[in-house]
C-alpha positions as CSV (number, residue, x, y, z in Angstrom):
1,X,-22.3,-1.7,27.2
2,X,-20.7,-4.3,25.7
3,X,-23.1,-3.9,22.3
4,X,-21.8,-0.8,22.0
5,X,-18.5,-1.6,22.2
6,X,-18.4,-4.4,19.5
7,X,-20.5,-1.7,17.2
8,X,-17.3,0.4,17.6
9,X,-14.8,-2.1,16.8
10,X,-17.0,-3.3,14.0
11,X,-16.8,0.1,12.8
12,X,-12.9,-0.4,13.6
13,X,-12.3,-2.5,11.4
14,X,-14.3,-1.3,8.5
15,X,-12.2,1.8,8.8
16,X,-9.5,0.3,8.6
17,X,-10.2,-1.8,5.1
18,X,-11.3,1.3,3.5
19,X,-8.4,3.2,4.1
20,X,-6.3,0.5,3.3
21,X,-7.9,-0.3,-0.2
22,X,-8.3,3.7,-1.0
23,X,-4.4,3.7,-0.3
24,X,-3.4,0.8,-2.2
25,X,-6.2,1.3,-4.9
26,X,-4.2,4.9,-5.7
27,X,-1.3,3.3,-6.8
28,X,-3.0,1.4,-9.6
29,X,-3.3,3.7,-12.3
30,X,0.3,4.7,-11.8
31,X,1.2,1.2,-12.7
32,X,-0.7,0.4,-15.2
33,X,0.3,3.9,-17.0
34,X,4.0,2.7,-16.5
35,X,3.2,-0.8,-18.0
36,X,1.1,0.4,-21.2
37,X,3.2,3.3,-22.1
38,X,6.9,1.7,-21.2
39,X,7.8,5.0,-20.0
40,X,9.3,5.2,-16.3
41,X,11.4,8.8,-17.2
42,X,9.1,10.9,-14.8
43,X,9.2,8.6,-11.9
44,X,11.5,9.8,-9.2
45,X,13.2,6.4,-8.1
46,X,14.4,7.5,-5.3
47,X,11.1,8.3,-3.8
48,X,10.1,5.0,-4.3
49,X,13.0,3.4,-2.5
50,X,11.8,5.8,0.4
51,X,8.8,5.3,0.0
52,X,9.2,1.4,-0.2
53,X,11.6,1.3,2.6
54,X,8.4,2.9,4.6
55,X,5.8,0.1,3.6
56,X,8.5,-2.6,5.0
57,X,8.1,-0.7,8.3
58,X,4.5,0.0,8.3
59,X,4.3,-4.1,7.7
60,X,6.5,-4.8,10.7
61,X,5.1,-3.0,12.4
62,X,1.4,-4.0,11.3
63,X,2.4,-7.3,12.1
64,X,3.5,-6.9,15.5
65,X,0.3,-4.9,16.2
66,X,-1.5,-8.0,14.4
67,X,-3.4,-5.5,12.4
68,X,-5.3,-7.4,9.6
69,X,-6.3,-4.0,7.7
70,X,-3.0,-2.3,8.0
71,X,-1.3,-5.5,6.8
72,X,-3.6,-6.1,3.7
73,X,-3.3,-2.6,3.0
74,X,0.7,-2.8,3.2
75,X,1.3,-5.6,1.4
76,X,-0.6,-4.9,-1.6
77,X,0.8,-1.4,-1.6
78,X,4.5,-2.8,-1.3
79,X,3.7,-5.2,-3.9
80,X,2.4,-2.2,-6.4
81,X,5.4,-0.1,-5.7
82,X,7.9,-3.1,-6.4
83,X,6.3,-3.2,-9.4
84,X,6.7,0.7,-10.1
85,X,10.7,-0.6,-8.8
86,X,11.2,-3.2,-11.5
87,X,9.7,-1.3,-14.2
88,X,11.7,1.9,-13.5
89,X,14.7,-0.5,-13.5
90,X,13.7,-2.9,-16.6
91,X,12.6,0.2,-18.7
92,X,15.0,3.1,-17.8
């Protein structure tokens, strides 16, 4: 029984990663398009600020959970959409 059961959490965790790095991962061309053509005018910034206000939740609460792929995945999405942030800022 207890084989089984670390096959599942195994499985858990793997998961887990994936969905986090498909998540975070899908925010990567939307910055790099922002960066190489210096052109924020279709990005709704206040989306973004919901949106960011969101991944600061997720991470508390990812870190009260002590959830090491819901972290990773929230803090490299947060760091991406700060990016998309400044940019929209910087370049508006």
């Amino acid at each position: 029984m207890t084989l089984i059961l670390e096959y599942i959490l195994i499985y858990q965790e793997f998961l887990g990663f994936t969905a986090a790095a498909l998540g975070t991962i899908s925010f990567v061309p939307q910055v790099i398009k922002i960066w190489k053509s210096r052109s924020v005018k279709d990005i709704s910034f206040t989306m973004y600020i919901i949106y960011w206000i969101s991944l600061i939740l997720w991470l508390s609460y990812a870190i009260i959970i002590k959830s090491i792929p819901l972290i990773a995945a929230e803090l490299s999405t947060l760091i991406l959409v700060s990016m998309i942030l400044i940019m929209k800022y910087l370049w508006k």
